[in-house]
N, C-alpha and C positions, 0 to 999 in steps of 0.2 A: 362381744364384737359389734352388737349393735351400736354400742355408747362409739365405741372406737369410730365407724363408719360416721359417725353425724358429727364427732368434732375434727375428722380429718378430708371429709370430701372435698369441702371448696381450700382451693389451694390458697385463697390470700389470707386464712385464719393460721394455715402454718409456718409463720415465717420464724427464721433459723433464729436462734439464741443469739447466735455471732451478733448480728443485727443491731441487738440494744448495748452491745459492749464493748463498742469501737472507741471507744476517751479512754477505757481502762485495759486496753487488750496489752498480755503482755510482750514482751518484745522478741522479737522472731529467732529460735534456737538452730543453730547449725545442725544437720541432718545426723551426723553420727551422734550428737547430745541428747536429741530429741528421741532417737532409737534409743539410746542408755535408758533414756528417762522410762517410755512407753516398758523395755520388758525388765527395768526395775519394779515397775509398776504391777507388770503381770506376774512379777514371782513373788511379790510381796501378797498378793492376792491370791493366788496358788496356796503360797505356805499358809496362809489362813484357812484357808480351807480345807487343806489338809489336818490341821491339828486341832478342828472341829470337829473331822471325822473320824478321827482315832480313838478321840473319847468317847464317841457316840456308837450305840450299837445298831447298827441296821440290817433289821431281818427284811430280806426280797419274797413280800408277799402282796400281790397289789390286789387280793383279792378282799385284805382284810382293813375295814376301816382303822383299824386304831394302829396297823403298821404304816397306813398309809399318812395320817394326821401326823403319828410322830418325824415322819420323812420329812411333812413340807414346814414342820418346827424347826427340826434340823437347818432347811434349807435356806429358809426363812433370817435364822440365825446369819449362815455363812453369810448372805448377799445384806445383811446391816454390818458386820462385822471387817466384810472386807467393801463394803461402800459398791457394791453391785445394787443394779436398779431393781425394785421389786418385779414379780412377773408381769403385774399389770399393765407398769410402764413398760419394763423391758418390750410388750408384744406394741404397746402403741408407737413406740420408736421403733420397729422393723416396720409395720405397717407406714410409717411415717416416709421412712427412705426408700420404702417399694414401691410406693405409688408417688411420689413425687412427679414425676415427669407421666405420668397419666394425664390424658389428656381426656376421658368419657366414664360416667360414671356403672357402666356396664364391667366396662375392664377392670375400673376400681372394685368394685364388688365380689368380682371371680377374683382377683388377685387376694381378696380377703379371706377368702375359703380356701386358697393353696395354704396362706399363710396358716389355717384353722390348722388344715391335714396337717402339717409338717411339724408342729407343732405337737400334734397327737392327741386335739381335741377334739369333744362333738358338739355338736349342736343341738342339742337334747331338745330345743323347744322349739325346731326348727326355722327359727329366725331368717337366717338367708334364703330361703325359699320365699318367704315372707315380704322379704325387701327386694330378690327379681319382680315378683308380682309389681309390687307399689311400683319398680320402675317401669317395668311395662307399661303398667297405667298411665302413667307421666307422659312416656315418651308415643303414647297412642294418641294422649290429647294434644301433646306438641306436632307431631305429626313431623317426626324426627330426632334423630338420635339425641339424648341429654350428655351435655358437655359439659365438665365443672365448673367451666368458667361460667355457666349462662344463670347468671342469677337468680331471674323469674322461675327457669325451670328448677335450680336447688330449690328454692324456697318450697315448690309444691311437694319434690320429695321428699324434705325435711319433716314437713307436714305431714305426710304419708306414714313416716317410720313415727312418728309422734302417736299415731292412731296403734300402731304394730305395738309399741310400749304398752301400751294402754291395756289392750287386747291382750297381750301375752303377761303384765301384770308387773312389767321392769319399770321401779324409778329411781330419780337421780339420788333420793334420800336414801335409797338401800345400797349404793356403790359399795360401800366397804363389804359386806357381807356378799355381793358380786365378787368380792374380790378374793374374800377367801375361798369363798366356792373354787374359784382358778387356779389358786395354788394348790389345793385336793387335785383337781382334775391333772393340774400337771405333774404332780409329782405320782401318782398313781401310775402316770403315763409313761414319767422315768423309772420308774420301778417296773413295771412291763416290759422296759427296754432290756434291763438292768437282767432279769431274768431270762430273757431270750438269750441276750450276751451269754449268762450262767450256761445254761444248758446248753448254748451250742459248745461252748470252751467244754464244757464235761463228755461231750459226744465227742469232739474229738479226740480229746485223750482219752478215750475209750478205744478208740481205733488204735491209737497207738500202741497198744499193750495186749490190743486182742487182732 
């Protein structure tokens, strides 16, 4: 989340794809085509996914590493197979479109941590405690709320989270292996779910027969 935070705070580094692809964009599909298109698209990726998972055996146990590892190989699998964005992208493009219209980098921050929870991950090294602090400081020496647009002030906090890296031992050469780490964490996290779902579905058809 930290790497996520420092390539998406200031808003003029994220500008839309769209942007560079206006000479080749292609030509604009009547509204009922465009729906064809979108949930032919969704059930082509559906049934991938599906006949990934038939083959594959998955036991619901998120207690245990090596069920958990073979989950996010599984999953891993389906989202190359059916052209889904890996999880790491997947979370910097929700992050992307949440905070868009964020105008203060306080808000961006907390918005980062709903996205965390919701998600169903933690923060094991506690990082975003880390990076309020840094902005505090910031915005103590500015002597006034930090805005994404104010450049002086990103720069000092960029700065700030640079030192957090340091300190807590994150670099940019080690991304991939951040990365795997996430797809563990997340799919542990689907499999938690996966068994809650289990056991309530068995509770109630418990009720039903007793």
């Amino acid at each position: 989340m930290i790497y996520g935070s420092q390539i998406l705070l200031q808003k003029e580094h994220a500008i839309p794809v769209r942007h560079f692809a206006k000479e080749s964009a292609p030509p604009a599909l009547k509204g009922d085509e465009m729906l064809k298109n979108i949930f032919v698209e969704v059930k082509n990726k559906f049934e991938t996914a599906i006949g990934i998972l038939k083959k594959e055996k998955i036991t619901i146990d998120p207690e245990d590493p090596a069920v958990v590892s073979h989950y996010a190989k599984v999953m891993k699998t389906i989202r190359e197979k059916a052209s889904l964005l890996p999880e790491s992208q997947d979370i910097l493009s929700t992050i992307e479109i949440e905070t868009q219209d964020i105008p203060d980098a306080r808000t961006y921050l907390l918005t980062l941590k709903e996205i965390r929870v919701k998600r169903g991950l933690t923060d094991d090294l506690g990082a975003e405690a880390l990076m309020i602090d840094a902005l505090d400081k910031v915005e103590k020496d500015l002597k006034k709320p930090l805005l994404r647009n104010d450049k002086k002030g990103m720069d000092l906090l960029l700065a700030e989270f640079d030192k957090i890296n340091k300190k807590l031992g994150i670099r940019k050469e080690d991304l991939p292996k951040y990365e795997e780490e996430l797809e563990l964490k997340v799919a542990k996290a689907q499999l938690e779910e996966l068994k809650k779902d289990a056991l309530e579905a068995m509770e109630t058809q418990k009720k039903r027969y007793y």
